[in-house]
N, C-alpha and C positions, 0 to 999 in steps of 0.2 A: 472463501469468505463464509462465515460460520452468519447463517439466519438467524433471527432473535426468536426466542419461543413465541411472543408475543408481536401481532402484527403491529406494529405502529409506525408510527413517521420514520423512525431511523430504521426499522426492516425495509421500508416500502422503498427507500433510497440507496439502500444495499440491494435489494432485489431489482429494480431497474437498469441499477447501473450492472449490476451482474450480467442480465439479458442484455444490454444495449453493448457491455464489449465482447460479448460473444460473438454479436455480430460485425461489430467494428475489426476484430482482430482478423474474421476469417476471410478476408481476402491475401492474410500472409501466411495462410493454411500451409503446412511443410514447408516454408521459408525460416518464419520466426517464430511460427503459433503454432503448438505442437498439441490439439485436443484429443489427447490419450483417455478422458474421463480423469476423476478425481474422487478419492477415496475418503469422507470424513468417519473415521473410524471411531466407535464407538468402545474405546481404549478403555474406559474408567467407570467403576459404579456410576460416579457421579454425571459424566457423559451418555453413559447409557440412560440414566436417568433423565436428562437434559431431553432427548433424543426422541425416549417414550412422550412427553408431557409437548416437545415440539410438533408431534406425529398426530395426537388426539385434537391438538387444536386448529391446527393448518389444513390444508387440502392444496397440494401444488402440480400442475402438471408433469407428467411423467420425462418430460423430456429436460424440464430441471432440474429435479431429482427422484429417486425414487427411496423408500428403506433396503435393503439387502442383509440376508442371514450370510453366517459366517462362511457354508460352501460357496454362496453367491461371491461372497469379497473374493475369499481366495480365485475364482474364477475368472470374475474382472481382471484383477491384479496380477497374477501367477508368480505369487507369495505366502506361503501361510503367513495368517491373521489367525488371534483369538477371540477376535469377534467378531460380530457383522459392522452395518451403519449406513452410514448415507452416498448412496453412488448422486455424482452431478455427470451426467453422458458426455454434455456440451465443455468443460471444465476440461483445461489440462494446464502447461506452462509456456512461458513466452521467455524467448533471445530478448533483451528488452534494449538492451546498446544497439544490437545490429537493426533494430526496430526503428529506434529512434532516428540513428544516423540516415536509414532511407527517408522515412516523413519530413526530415529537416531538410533533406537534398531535394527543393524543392524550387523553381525561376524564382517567384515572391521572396524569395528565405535570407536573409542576409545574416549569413554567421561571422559573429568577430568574437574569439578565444580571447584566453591572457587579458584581462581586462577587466581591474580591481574597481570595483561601483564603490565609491566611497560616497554619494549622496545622491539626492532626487531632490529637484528643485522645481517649484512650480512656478512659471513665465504667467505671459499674461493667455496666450492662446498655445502652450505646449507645457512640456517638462522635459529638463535638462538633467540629462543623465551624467552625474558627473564623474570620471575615473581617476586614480591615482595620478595616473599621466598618462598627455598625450588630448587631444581635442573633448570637447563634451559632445553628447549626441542630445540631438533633438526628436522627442517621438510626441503629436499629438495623443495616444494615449499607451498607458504603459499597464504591462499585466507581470507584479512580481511574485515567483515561482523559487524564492529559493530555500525552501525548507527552514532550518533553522535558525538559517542566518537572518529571516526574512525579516523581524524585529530593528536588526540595525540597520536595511534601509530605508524604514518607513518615516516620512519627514511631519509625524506627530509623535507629542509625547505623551507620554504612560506608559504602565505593563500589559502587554499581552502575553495572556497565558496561553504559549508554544510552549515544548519541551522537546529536545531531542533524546533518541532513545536508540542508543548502539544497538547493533545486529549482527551478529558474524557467523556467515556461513561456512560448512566445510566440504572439499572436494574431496571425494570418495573414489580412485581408480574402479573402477567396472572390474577386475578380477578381485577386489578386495570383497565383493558384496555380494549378495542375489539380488540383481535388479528389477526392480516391479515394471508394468508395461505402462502402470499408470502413476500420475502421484497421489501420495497416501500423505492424511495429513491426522494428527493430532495435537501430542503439545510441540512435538516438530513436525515439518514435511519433508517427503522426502521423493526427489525429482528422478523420473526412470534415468540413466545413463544416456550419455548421448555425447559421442565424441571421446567415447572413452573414461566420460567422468559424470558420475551422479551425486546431485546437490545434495545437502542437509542443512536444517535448518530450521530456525536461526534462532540467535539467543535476542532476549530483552532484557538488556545492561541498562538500569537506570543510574543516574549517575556514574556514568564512567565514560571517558572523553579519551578513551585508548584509541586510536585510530587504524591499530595494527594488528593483526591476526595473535592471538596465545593459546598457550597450548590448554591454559584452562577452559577456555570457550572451545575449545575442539572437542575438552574430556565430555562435556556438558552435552556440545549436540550428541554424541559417539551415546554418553549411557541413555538420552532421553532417547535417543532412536533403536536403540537394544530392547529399553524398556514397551517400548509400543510396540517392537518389530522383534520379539527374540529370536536368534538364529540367521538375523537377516545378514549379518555380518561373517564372510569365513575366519577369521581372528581379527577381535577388537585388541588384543594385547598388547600396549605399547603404540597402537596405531595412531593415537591423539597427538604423538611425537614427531611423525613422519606424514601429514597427511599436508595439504595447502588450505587456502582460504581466503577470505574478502570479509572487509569491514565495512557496513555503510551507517549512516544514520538515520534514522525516521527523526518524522516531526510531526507529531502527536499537539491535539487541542484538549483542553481540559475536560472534553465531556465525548474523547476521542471519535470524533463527526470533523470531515473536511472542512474546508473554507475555498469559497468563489464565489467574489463578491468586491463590488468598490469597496476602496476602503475606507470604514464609517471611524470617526476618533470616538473619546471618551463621551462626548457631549450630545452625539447623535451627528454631530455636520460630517458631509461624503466630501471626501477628495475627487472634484471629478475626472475622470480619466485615468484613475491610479486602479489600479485591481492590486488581489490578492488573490492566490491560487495556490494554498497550501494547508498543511496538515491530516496529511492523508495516511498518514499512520504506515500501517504494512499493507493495509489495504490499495496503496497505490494506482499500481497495473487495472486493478477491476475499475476503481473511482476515476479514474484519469481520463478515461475518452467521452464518456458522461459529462463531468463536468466540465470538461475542454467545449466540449460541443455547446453548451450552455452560457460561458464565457464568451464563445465565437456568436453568439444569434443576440446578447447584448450589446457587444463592440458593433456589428453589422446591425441593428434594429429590427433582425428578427424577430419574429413571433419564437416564445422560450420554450424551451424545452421541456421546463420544470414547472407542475402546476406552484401556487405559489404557498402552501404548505410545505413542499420540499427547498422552495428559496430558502425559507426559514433557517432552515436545517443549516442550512451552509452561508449563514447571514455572517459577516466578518462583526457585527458589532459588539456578539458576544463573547469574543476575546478579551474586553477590557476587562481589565484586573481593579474593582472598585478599592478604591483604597478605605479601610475604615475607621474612621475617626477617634483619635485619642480621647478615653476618657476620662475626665476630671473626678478625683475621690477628694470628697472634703470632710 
């Protein structure tokens, strides 16, 4: 997660939630959270630039990042780099399925699959979840999590501005590459080997609702990670042809900042008991235990997490799309 040069409200929300799942993740320290460090490499004029003009204005402690010249990277990482850039210590990658599926396996947890939500209905003292088929469920309050979809179960109307935005990564057998110890990130990242196969990744397909791995999103990781990493590959020739992959979707907000938050309509009135817990971009994995946490201390009448500057941040009610009034030429 790239820091903003500029401190303000949305660094201050990125950097909290950075430190809070550092520490949320490491009790699945060598399970599912693999904190190798993390490389944000300073790849490009324009990065390096970005980087200097970050550096004169900030002051962060060393143990969440520090600068690095280019022997340092290569030494962190045990890859040539042509440049230095920013080491994060605490930073590496996470199993995030095999993560999930432990946190869900939980007494409280009730998981039921295969089961098309076709509405939300508000009772007098619940909401009725209703499916294609098969019983409706009753929850006194509901927190909806489903990324793109999440517009079509919401039982107000208007636009909200979501967008989903393809992603596709590509698996790299571990003899095809030099594997780093850590992940390196520029305009792709690229995740050390591990179980015989190391990430790349990923692209951002705006308009494109392809749901299947192509070979063109494999050419695309393959040159941008040659381009940041030359040499790192032992033959990219052909290899965009024979490699595997995964497709997922983000769901991105118009002013790319998450949402956690009852959910407010166009007019300002809250639905209450309905949440919304979505558009977290690619940022996900870092924003997710933060603002879950913050989710869980309002459902429970906790004292919040978030002073109330960073509520702001992630207030659902600026997702309404105002519509603007046709105007009359006479």
């Amino acid at each position: 997660m790239k820091l903003g040069v500029e401190f303000n409200d949305q660094t201050e929300l990125a950097l909290t939630a950075l430190c809070f799942t550092q520490r949320f993740y490491n009790r699945f320290r060598d399970q599912y959270w693999h904190p190798t460090g993390l490389l944000q490499l300073a790849w490009s004029e324009q990065e390096q630039d970005r980087q200097r003009r970050f550096l004169n204005r900030n002051t962060y402690p060393a143990d969440i990042f520090y600068p690095v010249d280019q022997q340092q990277a290569e030494q962190l990482t045990g890859v040539p780099t042509q440049t230095g850039g920013l080491w994060f210590p605490g930073s590496g990658w996470l199993e995030p399925a095999k993560l999930c599926a432990e946190l869900a396996a939980h007494p409280l947890i009730r998981q039921q699959f295969q089961t098309d939500v076709q509405q939300l209905q508000r009772l007098t003292n619940a909401w009725a979840i209703k499916p294609a088929t098969g019983p409706e469920i009753l929850a006194d309050r509901v927190v909806i999590c489903a990324g793109h979809h999440t517009p079509s179960l919401l039982p107000v109307s208007g636009r909200f501005r979501l967008k989903k935005i393809r992603g596709q990564v590509t698996h790299l057998e571990s003899h095809s590459l030099t594997s780093p110890r850590s992940v390196i990130c520029g305009p792709r990242y690229l995740n050390p080997a591990h179980d015989g196969v190391a990430v790349v990744g990923a692209t951002f397909d705006l308009r494109d609702d392809n749901p299947d791995p192509t070979v063109a999103s494999h050419e695309q990781n393959l040159q941008e990670l040659t381009d940041l990493l030359p040499g790192i590959l032992e033959n990219k020739e052909g290899l965009e042809e024979s490699v595997e992959g995964r497709v997922s979707f983000r769901c991105a907000t118009h002013d790319y900042q998450p949402v956690a938050d009852e959910l407010c309509d166009s007019e300002g009135h809250v639905s209450p008991n309905l949440f919304m817990f979505t558009g977290l971009g690619s940022k996900g994995l870092t924003y997710a235990p933060l603002l879950a946490e913050y989710l869980a201390d309002r459902l429970s009448n906790q004292p919040q997490c978030l002073p109330s500057h960073l509520m702001r941040r992630v207030a659902s009610r600026r997702l309404h799309q105002v519509e603007k009034p046709e105007s009359n030429s006479g």
